[in-house]
Backbone as ProteinMPNN parsed JSONL, in Angstrom:
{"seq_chain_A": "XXXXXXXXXXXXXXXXXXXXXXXXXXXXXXXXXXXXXXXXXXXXXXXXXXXXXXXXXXXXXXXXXXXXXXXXXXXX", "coords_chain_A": {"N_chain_A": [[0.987, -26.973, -0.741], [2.952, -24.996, -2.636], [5.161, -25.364, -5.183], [8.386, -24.19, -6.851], [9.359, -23.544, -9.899], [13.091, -22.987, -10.825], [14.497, -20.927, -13.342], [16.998, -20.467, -16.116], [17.554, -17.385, -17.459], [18.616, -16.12, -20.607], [21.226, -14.244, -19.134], [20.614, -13.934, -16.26], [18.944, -15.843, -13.39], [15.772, -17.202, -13.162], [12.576, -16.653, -11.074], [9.819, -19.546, -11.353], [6.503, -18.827, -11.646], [3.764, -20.513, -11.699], [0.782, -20.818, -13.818], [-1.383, -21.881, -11.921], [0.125, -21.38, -9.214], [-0.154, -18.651, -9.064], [-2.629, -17.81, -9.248], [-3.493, -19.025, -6.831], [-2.097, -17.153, -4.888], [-2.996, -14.76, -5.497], [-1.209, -13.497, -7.402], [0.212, -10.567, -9.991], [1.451, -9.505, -12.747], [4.281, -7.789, -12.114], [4.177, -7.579, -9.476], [5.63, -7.33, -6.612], [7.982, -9.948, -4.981], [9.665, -11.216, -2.511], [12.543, -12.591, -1.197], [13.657, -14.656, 1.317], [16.51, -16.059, 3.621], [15.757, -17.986, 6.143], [16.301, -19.872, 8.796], [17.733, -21.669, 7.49], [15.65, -22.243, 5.825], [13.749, -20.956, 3.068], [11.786, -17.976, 2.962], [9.032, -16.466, 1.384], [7.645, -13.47, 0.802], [4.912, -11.402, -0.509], [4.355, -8.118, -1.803], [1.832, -6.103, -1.938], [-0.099, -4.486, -4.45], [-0.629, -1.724, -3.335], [-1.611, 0.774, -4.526], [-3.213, 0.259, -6.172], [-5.485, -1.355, -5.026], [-6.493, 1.417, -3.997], [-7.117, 2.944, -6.195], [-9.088, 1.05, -6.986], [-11.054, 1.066, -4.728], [-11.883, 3.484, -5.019], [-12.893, 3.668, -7.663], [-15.382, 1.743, -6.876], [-16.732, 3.761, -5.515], [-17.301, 5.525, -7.183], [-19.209, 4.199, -8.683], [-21.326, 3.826, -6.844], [-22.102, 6.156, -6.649], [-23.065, 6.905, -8.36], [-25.117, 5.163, -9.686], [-27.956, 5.322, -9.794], [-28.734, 6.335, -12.075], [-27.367, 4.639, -14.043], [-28.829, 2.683, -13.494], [-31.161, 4.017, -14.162], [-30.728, 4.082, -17.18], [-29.58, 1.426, -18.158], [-32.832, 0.549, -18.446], [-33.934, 1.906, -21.133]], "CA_chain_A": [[2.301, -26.423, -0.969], [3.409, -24.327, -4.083], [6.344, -25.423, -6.165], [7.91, -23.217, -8.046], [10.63, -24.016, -10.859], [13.512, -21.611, -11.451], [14.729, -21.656, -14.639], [17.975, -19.587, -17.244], [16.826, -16.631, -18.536], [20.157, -15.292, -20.408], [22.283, -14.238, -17.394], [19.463, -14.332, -15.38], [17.935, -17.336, -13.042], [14.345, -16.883, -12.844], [12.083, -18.168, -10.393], [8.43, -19.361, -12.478], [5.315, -19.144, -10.979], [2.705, -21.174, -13.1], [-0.699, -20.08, -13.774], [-1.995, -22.337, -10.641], [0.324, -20.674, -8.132], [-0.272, -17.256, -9.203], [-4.287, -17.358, -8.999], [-3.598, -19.116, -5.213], [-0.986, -16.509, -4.563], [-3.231, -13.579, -6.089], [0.436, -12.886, -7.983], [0.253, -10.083, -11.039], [2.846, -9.246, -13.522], [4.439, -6.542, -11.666], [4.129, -7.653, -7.913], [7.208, -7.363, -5.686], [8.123, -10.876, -4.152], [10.582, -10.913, -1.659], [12.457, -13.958, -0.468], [14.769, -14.682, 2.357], [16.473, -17.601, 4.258], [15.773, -17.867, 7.961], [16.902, -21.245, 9.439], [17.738, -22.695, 6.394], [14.561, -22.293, 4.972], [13.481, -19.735, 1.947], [10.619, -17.597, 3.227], [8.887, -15.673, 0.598], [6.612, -12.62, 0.906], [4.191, -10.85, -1.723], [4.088, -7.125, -1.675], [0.441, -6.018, -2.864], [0.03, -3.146, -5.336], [-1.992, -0.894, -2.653], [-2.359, 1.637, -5.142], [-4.02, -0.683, -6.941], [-6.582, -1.227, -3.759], [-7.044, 2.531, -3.822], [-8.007, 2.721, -7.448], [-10.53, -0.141, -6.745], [-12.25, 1.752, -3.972], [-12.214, 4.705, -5.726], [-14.056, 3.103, -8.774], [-16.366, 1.416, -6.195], [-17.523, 5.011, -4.457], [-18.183, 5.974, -8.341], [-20.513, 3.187, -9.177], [-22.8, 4.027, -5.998], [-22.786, 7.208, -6.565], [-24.169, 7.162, -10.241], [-25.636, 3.986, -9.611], [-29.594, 5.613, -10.425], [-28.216, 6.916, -13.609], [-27.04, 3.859, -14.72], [-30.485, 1.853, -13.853], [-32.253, 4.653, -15.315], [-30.302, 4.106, -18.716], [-30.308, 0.138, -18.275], [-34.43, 0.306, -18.512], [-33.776, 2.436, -22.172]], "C_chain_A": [[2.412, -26.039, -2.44], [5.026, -24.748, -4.283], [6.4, -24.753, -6.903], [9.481, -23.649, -8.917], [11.638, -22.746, -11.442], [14.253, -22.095, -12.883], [16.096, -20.103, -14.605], [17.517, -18.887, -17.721], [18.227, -15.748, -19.089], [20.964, -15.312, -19.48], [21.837, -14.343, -16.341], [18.856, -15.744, -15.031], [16.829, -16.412, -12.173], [13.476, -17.887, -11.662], [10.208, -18.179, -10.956], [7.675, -19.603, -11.777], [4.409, -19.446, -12.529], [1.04, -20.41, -12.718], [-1.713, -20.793, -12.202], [-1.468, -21.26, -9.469], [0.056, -19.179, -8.707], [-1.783, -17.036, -9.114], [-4.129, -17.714, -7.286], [-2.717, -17.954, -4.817], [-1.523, -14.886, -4.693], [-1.946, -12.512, -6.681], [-0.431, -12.061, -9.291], [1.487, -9.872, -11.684], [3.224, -7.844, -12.742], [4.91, -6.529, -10.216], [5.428, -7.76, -7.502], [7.118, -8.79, -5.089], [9.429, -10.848, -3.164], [11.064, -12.004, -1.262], [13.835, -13.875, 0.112], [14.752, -15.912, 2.924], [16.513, -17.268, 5.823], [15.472, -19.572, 8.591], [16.94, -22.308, 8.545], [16.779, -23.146, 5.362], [13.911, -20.941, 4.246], [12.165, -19.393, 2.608], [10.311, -16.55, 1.916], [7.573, -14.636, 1.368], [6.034, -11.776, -0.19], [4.244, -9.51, -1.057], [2.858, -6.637, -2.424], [0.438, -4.892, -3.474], [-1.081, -2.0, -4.082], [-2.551, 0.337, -3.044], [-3.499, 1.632, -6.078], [-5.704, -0.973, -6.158], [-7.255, 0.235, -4.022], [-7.923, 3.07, -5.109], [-9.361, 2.201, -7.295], [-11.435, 0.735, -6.472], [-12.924, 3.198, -4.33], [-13.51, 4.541, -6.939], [-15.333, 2.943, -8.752], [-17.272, 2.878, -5.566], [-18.436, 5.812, -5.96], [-19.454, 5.747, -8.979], [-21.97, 3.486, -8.216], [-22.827, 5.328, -6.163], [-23.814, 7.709, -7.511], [-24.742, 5.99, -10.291], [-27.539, 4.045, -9.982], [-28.963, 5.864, -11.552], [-28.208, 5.585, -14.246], [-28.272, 2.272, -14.677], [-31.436, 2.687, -14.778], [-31.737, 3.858, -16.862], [-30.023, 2.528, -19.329], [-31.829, -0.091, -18.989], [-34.288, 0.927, -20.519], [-33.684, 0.979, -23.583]], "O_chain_A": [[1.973, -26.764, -3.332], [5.92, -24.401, -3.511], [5.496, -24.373, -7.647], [10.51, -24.01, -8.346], [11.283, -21.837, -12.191], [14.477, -23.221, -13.327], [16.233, -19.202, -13.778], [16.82, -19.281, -18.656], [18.83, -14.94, -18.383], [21.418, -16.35, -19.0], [22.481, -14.803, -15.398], [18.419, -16.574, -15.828], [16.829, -15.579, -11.267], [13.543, -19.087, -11.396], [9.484, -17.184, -10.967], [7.847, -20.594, -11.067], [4.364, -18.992, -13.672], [0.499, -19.8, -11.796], [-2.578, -20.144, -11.614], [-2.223, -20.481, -8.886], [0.762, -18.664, -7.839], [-2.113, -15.875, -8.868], [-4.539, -16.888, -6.471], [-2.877, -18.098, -3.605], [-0.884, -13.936, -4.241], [-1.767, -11.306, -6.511], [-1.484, -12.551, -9.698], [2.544, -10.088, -11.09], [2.45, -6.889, -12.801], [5.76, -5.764, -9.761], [6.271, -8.342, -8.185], [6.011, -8.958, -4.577], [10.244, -10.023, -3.578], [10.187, -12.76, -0.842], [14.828, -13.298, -0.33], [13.819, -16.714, 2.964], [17.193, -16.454, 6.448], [14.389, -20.148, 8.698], [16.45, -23.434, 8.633], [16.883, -23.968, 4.452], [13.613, -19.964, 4.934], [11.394, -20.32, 2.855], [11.238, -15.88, 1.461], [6.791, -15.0, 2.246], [6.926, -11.373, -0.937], [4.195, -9.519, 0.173], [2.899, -6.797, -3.644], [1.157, -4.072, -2.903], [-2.254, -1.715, -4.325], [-3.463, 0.952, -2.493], [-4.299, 2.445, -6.54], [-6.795, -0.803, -6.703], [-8.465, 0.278, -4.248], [-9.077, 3.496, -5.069], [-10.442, 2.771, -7.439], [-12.306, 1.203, -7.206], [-13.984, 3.756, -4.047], [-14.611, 5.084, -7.034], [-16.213, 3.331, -9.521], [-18.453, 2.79, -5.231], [-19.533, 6.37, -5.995], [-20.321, 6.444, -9.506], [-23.151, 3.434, -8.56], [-23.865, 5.793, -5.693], [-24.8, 8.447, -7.52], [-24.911, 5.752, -11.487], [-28.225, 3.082, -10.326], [-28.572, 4.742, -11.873], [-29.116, 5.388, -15.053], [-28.444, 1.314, -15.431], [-32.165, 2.337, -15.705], [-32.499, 3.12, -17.487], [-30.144, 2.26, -20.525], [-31.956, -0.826, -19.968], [-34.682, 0.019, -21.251], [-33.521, 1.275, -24.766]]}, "name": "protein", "num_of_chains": 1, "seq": "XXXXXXXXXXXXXXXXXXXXXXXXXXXXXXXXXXXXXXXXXXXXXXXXXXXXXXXXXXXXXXXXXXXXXXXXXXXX"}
């Protein structure tokens, strides 16, 4: 289970994710969380950056494609 502590920020109540829950949580600065009560109990949900995903794979299709190039110039 994740605890999470909300805290005063100015006029604002925050809710803090610590460096533990945010590596189990794969949380970034930025991520949408979402939270709702359904039978008395807070459900939360993460929204994932999926442009962020698309980047990735994009990156990934770069690396194999130049992937001799970059052994050739390794061996150098």
């Amino acid at each position: 289970m994740i605890a999470l502590k909300l805290e005063r920020r100015g006029a604002d109540l925050v809710i803090v994710f610590d460096p533990e829950a945010c590596a189990a949580l794969s949380l970034n600065a930025g991520d949408a969380v979402q939270i709702q009560r359904a039978d008395g109990v807070l459900v939360g949900t993460i929204e994932h950056d999926m442009e962020h995903e698309a980047r990735a794979a994009r990156s990934r299709a770069f690396l194999r494609r130049h992937q001799k190039t970059f052994d050739a110039l390794a061996k150098h």
